[in-house]
N, C-alpha and C positions, 0 to 999 in steps of 0.2 A: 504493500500500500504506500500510496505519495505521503508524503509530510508539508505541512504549511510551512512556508519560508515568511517571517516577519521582523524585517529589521529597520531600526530604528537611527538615527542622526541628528545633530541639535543645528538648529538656522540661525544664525545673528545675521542682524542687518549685513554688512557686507556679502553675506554668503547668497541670498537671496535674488541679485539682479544673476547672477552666472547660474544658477540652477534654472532659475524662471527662464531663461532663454531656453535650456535644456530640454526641462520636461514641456514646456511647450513647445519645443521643435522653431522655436524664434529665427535659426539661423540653417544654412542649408549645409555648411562645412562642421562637420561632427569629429570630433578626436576618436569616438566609440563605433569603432570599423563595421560593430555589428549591425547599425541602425540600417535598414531600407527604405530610403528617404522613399524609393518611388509605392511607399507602404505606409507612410505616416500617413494621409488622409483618412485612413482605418481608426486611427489613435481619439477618443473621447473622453471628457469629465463629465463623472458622475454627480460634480456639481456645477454646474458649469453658469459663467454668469458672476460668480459668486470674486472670483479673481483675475483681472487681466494683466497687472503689472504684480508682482509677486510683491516687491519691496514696496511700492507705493500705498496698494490695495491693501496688504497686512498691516500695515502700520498705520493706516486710516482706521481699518477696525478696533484695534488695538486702541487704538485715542479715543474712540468714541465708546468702549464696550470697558474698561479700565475702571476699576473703583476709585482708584486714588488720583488727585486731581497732579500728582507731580510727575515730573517728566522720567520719560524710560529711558531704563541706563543704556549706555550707547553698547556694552557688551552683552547684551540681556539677550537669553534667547526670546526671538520671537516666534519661533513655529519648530513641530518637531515632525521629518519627515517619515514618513513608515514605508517602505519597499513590502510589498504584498504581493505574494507568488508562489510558485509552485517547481515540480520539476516538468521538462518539456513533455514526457511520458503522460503526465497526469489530462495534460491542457488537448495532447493530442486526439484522448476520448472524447472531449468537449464539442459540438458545434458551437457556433458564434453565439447564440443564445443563452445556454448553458456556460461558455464563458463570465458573458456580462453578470449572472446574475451569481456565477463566483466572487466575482469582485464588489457586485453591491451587498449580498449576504456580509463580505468582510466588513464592507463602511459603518453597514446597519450597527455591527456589535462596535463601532469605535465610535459613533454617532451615539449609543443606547448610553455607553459607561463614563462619555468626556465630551457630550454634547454636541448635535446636528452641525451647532450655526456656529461652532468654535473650527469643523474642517472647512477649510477654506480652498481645496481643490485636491481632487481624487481625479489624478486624470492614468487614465488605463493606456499603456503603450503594449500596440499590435505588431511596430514593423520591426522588431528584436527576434532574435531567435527565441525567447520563452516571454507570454505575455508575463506583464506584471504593472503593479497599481504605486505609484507615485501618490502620499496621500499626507496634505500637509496642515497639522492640526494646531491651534494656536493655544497654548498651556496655561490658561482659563481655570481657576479653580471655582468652587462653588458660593465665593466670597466675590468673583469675578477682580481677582489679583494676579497677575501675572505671574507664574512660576514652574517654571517647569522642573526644577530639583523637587515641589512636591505632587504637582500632580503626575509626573513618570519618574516617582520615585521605584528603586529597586523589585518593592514589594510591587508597585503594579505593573511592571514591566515583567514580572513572573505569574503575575495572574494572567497576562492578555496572554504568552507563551501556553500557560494551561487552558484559560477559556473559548481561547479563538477557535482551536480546532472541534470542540465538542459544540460550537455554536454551530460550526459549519456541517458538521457532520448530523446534527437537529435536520437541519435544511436539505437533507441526503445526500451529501458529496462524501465520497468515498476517502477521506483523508484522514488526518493521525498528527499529533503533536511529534517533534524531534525529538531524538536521545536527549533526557535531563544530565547537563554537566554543572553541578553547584561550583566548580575550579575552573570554569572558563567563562570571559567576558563576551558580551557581545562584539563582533565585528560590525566597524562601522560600516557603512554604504558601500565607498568605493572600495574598502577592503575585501566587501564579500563580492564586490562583480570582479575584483581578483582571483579572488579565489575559482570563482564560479567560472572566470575563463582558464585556468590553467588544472582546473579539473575538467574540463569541456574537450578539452586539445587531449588530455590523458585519456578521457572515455573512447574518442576518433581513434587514437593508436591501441588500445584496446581492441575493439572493435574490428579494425584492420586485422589484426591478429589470430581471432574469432575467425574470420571470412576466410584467410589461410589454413587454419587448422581443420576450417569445415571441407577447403579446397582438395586440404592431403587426405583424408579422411574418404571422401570420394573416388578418387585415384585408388586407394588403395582397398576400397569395395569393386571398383571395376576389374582391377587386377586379381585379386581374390576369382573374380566370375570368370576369368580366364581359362584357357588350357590348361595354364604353369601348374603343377600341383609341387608342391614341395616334399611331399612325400614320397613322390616318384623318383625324384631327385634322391634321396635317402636310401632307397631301398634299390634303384640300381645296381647291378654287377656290373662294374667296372672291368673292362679289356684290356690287358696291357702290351704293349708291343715297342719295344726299343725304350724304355722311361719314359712312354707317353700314357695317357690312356684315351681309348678310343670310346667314343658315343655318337650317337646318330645325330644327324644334323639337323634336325627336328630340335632335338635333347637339346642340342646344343645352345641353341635360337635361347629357345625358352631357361635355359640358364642363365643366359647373357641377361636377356630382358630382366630375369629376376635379380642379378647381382645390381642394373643397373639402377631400377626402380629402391632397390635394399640403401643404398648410398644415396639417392635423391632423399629418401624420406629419413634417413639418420640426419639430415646436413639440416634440412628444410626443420626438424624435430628442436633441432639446436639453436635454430635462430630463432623459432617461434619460441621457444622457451627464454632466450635473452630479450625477444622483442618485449614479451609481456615483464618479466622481471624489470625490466627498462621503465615500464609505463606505470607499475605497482610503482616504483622506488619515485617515481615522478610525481605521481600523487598525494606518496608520503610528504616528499619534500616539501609541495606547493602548499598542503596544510599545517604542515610545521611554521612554514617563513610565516602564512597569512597569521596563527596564532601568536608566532614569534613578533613581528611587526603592534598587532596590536596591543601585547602586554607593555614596549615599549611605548607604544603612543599613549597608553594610559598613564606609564610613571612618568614619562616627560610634561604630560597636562599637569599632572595632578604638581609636578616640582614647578612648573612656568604659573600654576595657581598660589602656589606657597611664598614664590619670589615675589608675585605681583600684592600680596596682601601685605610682606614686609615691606615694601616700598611705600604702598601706599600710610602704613605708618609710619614708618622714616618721613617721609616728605610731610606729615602732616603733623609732628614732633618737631621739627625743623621751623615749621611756620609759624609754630605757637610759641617756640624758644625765642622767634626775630621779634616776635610781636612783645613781649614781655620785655627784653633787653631793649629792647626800642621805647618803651613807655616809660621806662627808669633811666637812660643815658640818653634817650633824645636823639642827637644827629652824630652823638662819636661810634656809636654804631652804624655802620655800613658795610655790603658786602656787594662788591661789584657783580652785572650782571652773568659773566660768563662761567660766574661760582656756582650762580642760582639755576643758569641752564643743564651744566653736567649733573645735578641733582634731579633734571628731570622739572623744575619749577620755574615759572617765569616771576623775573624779578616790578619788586614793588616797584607801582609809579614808572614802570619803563616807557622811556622815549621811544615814538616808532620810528626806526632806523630811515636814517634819510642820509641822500647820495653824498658822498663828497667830492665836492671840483678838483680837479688836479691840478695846482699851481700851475703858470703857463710857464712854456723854458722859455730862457732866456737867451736868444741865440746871436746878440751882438751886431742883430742887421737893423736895430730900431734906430731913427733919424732924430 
């Protein structure tokens, strides 16, 4: 049985105009070799209307839907993407009907548990080799405060992993939740269409290999059906005359054919066996790196989140220090501005930089 594929990604503003061109197919030159552009017109949202510019339209809603009247941090997530999919096997059972109503079953259960009017576009992409649901929810809690650390915190991020497939399977699609691994993180987005293409390439050489072994397999049933008996060969009496031995030329034929067929299928036996070992050890690897990669990118965030919370102490330790020595000695405190920029702060009262003339030279021709 298929397994539901649902993974998840956080949006800040900068991330949003370079995706929204993406998953709307905004541009015709694509990095991702798979796309069939002469196949996008197939491509729809399941809410559609709802968002045309990705950055501008979230952040409209966001302003107007927002409990707190103060402004959103400039790194805040605004939306969190979910990749909703399948393997191609699964999709292949599907007509286009059956499809569609794959991927709105899914909305419905993310619509039901984080609210309709919080997804702000589910657009379904057809001209990929495995459909799948681009679906982008804006992290709304029930307070209507922006947060996505609690509304996709841990714990719900393992309920949708448990719930989604038992919603979907309610609905009669023949599917199943993944292997539970409590010691591995999620792979983000473009980690897992890594993965998903360097297992894709390893299943093709697979596959290949299969087609071989079904090729030798054949051969070696028509040969079987043959004249040759091998036992004939065995139980011959052999003639001898001068250190030869003599056999009919019939015999002989059918010897030959059999030594040479015996060497085609030992040689062809060895490469099929290296080809797939090659393709096993390929698959290994390419799940090793994609895990390896993302433990890495979670200790680097989580250290770039550490460094950024000490600074922004420093730097605000720093201002309250100038403020105070400045209120008790007045103007013998000073600290020039190119102190206050390598700290990351722009200094008090700065002048806005304006050009300086360059003296004229003096080159001894004036009258």
């Amino acid at each position: 049985m298929s397994f539901v594929v649902a993974r998840m990604q956080k949006l800040k503003a900068d991330n949003l105009v370079g995706l929204g061109n993406h998953d709307q197919r905004k541009t015709s030159n694509h990095s991702n070799q798979d796309i069939d552009v002469s196949r996008s017109h197939l491509n729809y949202d399941l809410v559609a209307g709802r968002t045309q510019n990705f950055k501008t339209d979230i952040q409209n809603y966001i302003d107007n839907r927002k409990a707190s009247q103060r402004a959103v941090r400039k790194d805040a997530v605004l939306a969190n993407e979910w990749v909703i999919t399948s393997d191609k096997g699964f999709f292949e059972q599907l007509d286009e009907r059956q499809t569609r109503a794959y991927f709105e079953t899914a909305k419905q259960y993310f619509a039901d548990n984080f609210g309709d009017e919080n997804i702000r576009y589910a657009i379904v992409h057809l001209d990929e080799s495995t459909p799948h649901m681009h679906m982008g929810i804006v992290p709304f809690d029930n307070e209507n405060k922006l947060s996505a650390k609690r509304v996709f915190n841990r714990e719900a991020l393992q309920k949708v992993q448990d719930e989604l497939p038992e919603f979907l399977q309610a609905k009669g699609f023949k599917i199943e939740r993944g292997q539970k691994d409590t010691k591995r993180k999620n792979l983000t987005v473009p980690e897992y269409k890594a993965m998903q293409d360097n297992l894709a390439e390893n299943k093709q050489e697979l596959e290949t290999v299969k087609a071989d072994t079904k090729k030798q397999r054949q051969e070696f049933e028509d040969f079987k059906k043959s004249d040759f008996d091998v036992t004939n060969v065995e139980t011959l009496q052999p003639r001898f005359k001068k250190g030869y031995v003599l056999v009919k030329k019939d015999d002989f034929e059918q010897m030959k054919q059999g030594a040479i067929y015996a060497k085609s299928a030992f040689i062809d036996s060895l490469h099929a066996k290296s080809d797939a070992e090659r393709a096993h050890d390929s698959e290994i690897k390419a799940s090793s790196r994609a895990l390896e990669l993302e433990m890495k990118n979670d200790k680097l965030e989580a250290e770039n989140n550490k460094l950024r919370t000490q600074l922004n102490h420093a730097q605000d330790l720093i201002k309250r220090m100038f403020k105070v020595l400045k209120e008790k000695l007045g103007d013998k405190v000073h600290m020039k501005p190119e102190t206050w920029h390598k700290i990351g702060l722009k200094a008090p009262n700065e002048p806005d930089k304006q050009s300086k003339k360059r003296p004229e030279r003096n080159t001894g021709l004036s009258r």
